[in-house]
N, C-alpha and C positions, 0 to 999 in steps of 0.2 A: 622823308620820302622813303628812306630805308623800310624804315619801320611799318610806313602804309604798305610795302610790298608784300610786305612778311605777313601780316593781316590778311592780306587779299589771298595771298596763296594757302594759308591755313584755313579759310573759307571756302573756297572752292575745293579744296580734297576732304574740306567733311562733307562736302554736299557731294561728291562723289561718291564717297561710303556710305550715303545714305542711301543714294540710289544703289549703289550694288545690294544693300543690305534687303532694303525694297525691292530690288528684283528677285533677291533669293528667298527672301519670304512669300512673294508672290506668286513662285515656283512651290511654294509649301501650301499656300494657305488657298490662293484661288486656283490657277489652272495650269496644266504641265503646259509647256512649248507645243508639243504635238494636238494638245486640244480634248485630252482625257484629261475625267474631273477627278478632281484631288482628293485626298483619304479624307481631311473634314466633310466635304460636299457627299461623301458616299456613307458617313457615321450618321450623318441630318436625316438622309434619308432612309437611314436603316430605320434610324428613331422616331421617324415619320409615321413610316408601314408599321413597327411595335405600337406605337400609341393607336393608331387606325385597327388595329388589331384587337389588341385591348379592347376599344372602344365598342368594338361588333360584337365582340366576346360577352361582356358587360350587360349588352343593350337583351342582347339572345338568352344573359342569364335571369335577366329582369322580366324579360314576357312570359318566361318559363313557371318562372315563381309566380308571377301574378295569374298566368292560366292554372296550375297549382294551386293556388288557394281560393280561383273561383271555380271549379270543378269540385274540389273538398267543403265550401260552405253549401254548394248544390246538393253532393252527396249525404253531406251532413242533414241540412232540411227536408231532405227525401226518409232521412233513414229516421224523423223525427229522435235524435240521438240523447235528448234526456228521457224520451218516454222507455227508449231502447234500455238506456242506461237501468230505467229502474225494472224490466223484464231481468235484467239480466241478475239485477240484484234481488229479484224474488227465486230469479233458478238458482243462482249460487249459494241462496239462505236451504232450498230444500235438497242440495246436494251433500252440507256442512249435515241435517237434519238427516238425510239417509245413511253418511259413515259409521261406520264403527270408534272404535277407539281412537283409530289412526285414518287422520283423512287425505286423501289422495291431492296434495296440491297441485301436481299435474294434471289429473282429470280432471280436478274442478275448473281448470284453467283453460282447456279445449274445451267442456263443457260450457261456461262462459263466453267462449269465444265463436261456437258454433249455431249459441242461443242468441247472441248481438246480431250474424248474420243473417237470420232466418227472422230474426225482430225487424230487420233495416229494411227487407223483402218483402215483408207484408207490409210495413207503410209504403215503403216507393210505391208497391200497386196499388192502396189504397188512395194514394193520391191521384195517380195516372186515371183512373178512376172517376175521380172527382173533380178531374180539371175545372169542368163549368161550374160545377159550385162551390168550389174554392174563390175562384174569381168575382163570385156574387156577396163574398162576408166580405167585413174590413179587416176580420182575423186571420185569414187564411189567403189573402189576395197575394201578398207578396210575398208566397210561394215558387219554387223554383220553376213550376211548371206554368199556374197561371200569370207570369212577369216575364216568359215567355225567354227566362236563362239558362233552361234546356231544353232540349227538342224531349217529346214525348219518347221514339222510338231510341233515344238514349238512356230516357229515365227506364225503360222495358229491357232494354237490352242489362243494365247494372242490375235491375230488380234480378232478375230472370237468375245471372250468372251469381250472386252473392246468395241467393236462397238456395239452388243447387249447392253449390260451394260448402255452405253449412249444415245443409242437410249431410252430404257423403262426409262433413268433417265429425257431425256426431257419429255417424255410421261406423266409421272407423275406430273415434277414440273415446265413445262409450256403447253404445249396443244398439242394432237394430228398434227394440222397441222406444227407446228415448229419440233414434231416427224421424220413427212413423211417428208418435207424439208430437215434434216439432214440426213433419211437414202437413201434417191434419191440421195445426192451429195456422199452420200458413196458409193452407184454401179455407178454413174456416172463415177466418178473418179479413181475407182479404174476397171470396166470392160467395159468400153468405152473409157475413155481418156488413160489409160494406154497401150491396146492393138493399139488404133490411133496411139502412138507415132513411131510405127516401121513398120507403112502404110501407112500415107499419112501427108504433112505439115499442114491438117487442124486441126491439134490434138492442137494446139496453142491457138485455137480461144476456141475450146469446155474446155480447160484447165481454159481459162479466164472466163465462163461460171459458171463450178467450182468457181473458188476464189468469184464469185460475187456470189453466195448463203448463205453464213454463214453471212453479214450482213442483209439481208432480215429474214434469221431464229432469230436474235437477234430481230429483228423488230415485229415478228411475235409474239415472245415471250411476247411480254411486251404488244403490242396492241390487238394481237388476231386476225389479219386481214392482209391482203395483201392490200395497199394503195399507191397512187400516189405520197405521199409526202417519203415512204418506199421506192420508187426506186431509189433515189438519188444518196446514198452512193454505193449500185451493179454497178450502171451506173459507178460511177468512178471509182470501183474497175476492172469494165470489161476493161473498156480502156484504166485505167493504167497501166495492165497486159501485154499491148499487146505492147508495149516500152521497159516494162520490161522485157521481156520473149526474143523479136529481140536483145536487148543487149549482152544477156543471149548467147544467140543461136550464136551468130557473136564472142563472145568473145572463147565460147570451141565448135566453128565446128568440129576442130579435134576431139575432145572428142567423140560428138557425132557419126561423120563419120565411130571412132572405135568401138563404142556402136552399130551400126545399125540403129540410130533412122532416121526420116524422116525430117528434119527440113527446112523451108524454108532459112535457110542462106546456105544449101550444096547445093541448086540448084542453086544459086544465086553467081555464082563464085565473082562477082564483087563488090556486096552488095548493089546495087542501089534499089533492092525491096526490101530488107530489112528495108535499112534505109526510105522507101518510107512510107513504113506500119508504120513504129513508127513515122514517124513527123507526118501522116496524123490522128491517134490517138489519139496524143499528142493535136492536133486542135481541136478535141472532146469535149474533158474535157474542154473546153476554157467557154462554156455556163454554166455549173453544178451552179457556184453562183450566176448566175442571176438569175435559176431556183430557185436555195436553198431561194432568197430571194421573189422571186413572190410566192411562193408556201406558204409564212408565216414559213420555217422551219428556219432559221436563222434573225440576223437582216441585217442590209443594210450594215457592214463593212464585212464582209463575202464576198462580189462580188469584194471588192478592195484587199483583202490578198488572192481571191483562182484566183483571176485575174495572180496576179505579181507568184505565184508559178506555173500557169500553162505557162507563159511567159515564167519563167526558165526552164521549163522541155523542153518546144517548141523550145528552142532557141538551147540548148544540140543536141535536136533530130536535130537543120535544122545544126548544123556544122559537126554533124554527115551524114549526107546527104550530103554534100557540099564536107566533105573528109574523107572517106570513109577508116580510118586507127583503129589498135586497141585502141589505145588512145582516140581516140575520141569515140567509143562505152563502152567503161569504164567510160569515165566521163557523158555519157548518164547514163549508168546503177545506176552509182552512185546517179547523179539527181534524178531517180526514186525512189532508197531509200528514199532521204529525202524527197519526195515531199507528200506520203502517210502518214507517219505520222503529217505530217505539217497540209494537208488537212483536216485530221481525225481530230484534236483538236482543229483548227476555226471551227467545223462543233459544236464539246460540247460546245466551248467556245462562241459562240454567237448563244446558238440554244435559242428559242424563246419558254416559257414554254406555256400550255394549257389557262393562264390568259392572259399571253402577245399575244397570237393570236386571245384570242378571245380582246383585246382591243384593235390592230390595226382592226379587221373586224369591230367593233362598230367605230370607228372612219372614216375608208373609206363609210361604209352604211351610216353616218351623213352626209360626205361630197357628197354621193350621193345626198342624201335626201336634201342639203342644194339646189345644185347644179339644181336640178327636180324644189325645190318650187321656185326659182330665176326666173328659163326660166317660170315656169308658173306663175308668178308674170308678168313679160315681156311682155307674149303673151294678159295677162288679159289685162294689160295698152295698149297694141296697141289697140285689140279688142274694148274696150272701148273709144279710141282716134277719130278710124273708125266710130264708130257711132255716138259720138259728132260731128265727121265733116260734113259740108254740103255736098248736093250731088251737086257739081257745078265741077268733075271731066272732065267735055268736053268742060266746057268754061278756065280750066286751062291749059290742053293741048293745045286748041288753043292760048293760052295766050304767052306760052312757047315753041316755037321750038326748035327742033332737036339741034340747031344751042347753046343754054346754054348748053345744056350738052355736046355738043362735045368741047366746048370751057374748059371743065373746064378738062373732063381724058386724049383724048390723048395731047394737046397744054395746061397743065398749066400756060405757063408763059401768055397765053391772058385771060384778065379781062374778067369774065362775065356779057355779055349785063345785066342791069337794063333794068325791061317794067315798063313803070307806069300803075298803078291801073285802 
């Protein structure tokens, strides 16, 4: 009995300590006495609002990026950015091509960078342009404009400010005329060639015209002048253009035919003048390294490497002429691919600096100069030969008939008479 008492009372004073311990905890953990909530209950909800926080944060940085990079692949498709790419890479090849010794890596690089924007500006407007016949190819429909993933008076508004922009950015970090050059080819091409393409097939040629200016403005950049040795690279861009573009044309007539445009492969049922225009083109470019090398812009292995690349191009364009299927103007088009940048890099890769032209013009002027004092060495010694000799000129004619000298040019095999003295 003892013992159960003792039991009982050791049980009820832990269960007493439990509850106080439990009411002091519940003083800590759920809620004070007076009915303000406890330091846990205000830490949940601090960590609530942070995660809520976070989570808006997140969501605002997500639409951001993703409006970001649908306004960049618009921009991007506006400013057609590989065809840009390769403007840019024809100005920077005749920027390298107008330095001197030493080339201005900063100017080439505002240069570049003034020639991407003014490239981006004539497509964006060439597109805006074209909305309805864009939307007419399967090539051009899912364009940013005819898919209808920017407004028009956006794409004008970007067009408008990135061609300004480029134009004042040459103006300033290379010279007025490389300015006016850039924004000529920018109404050329965007309000001449682009309205040509859906009125007459000669919108090809003034297109080529186009492409062959942004190397001349790299040129102008870096010299500050328009120069005969600065035509070179235009020259083969003009008339590499024009292979390339009959390729072009003969490979999506359909396209075009659905577009509206004017192209000479839809008049040309057959493709004979098509192919006619690009081999006779192709024969053009055949002289450019001979020039490259009379001119002192390159050295003398430049006429044997732009020799065998125009060979190749020529050769594309004469089987393309000969049979007149799409296969064979694909592998034309192709040739033209590789042939421009091939040309463009023997053109850096053995251009001749400001020291090395002027050492081959001092060594042609010496070989003049050698050349002048020889003959006049020559003529002294005869001159002086003449007046040593006697004047006994009419007793050696009589001496000497007709009769030795015909013996000796037309009848060599007969011995010339001896006279005695």
């Amino acid at each position: 009995m003892w013992r159960n008492g003792v039991v009982r009372r050791l049980l009820s004073h832990s269960q007493s300590q439990n509850q106080n311990s439990s009411t002091k905890l519940g003083f800590l953990v759920n809620r004070k006495p007076d009915g303000v909530p406890c330091r846990a209950s205000s830490s949940s909800a601090a960590a609530t609002a942070t995660a809520t926080a976070t989570d808006t944060a997140t969501a605002a940085a997500a639409d951001l990026s993703s409006l970001v990079r649908h306004y960049g692949r618009c921009y991007s498709e506006l400013a057609k950015a590989r065809l840009s790419l390769l403007v840019v890479a024809t100005s920077g090849t005749g920027f390298v091509l107008g330095s001197g010794s030493a080339i201005d890596i900063v100017g080439l690089c505002w240069t570049c960078t003034g020639t991407m924007m003014v490239a981006a500006s004539a497509n964006s407007l060439n597109q805006v342009f074209e909305i309805k016949n864009d939307a007419l190819m399967k090539r051009t429909m899912r364009r940013p404009l005819p898919s209808g993933r920017i407004s028009v008076p956006h794409a004008v508004a970007w067009a408008a400010s990135v061609g300004v922009a480029g134009t004042a950015l040459l103006s300033c970090k290379a010279n007025m005329l490389t300015a006016g050059l850039a924004a000529s080819n920018l109404i050329l091409y965007a309000f001449v060639y682009t309205p040509l393409k859906q009125i007459h097939p000669i919108n090809t040629w003034v297109g080529a015209v186009v492409g062959a200016i942004p190397p001349l403005l790299g040129w102008t950049a870096a010299a500050g002048q328009v120069t005969l040795n600065g035509m070179l690279l235009p020259a083969a861009l003009y008339f590499w253009q024009i292979p390339h573009f009959m390729a072009l044309a003969y490979l999506c007539r359909t396209d075009y035919a659905a577009g509206g445009y004017r192209m000479l492969s839809l008049a040309d049922a057959s493709g004979h003048r098509t192919a006619s225009v690009a081999l006779r083109n192709c024969l053009y470019l055949i002289p450019l390294g001979y020039l490259a090398y009379d001119w002192g812009v390159t050295s003398g292995w430049f006429c044997l490497e732009s020799s065998l690349i125009t060979l190749a191009i020529s050769a594309a364009a004469l089987s393309f002429y000969q049979d007149r299927t799409t296969q064979k103007a694909r592998r034309m088009f192709h040739a033209s691919l590789l042939y421009l940048p091939v040309f463009m890099s023997g053109l850096l890769f053995h251009r001749l600096t400001d020291n090395q032209q002027s050492l081959t013009e001092q060594n042609s002027e010496k070989m003049i100069e050698l050349s002048s004092s020889t003959e006049t060495i020559v003529k002294e010694s005869r001159n002086s030969g003449r007046k040593n000799k006697p004047n006994n000129t009419s007793v050696d004619r009589k001496a000497q008939p007709p009769v030795a000298y015909a013996s000796v040019a037309p009848f060599p095999f007969l011995p010339a008479p001896s006279y005695a003295p």
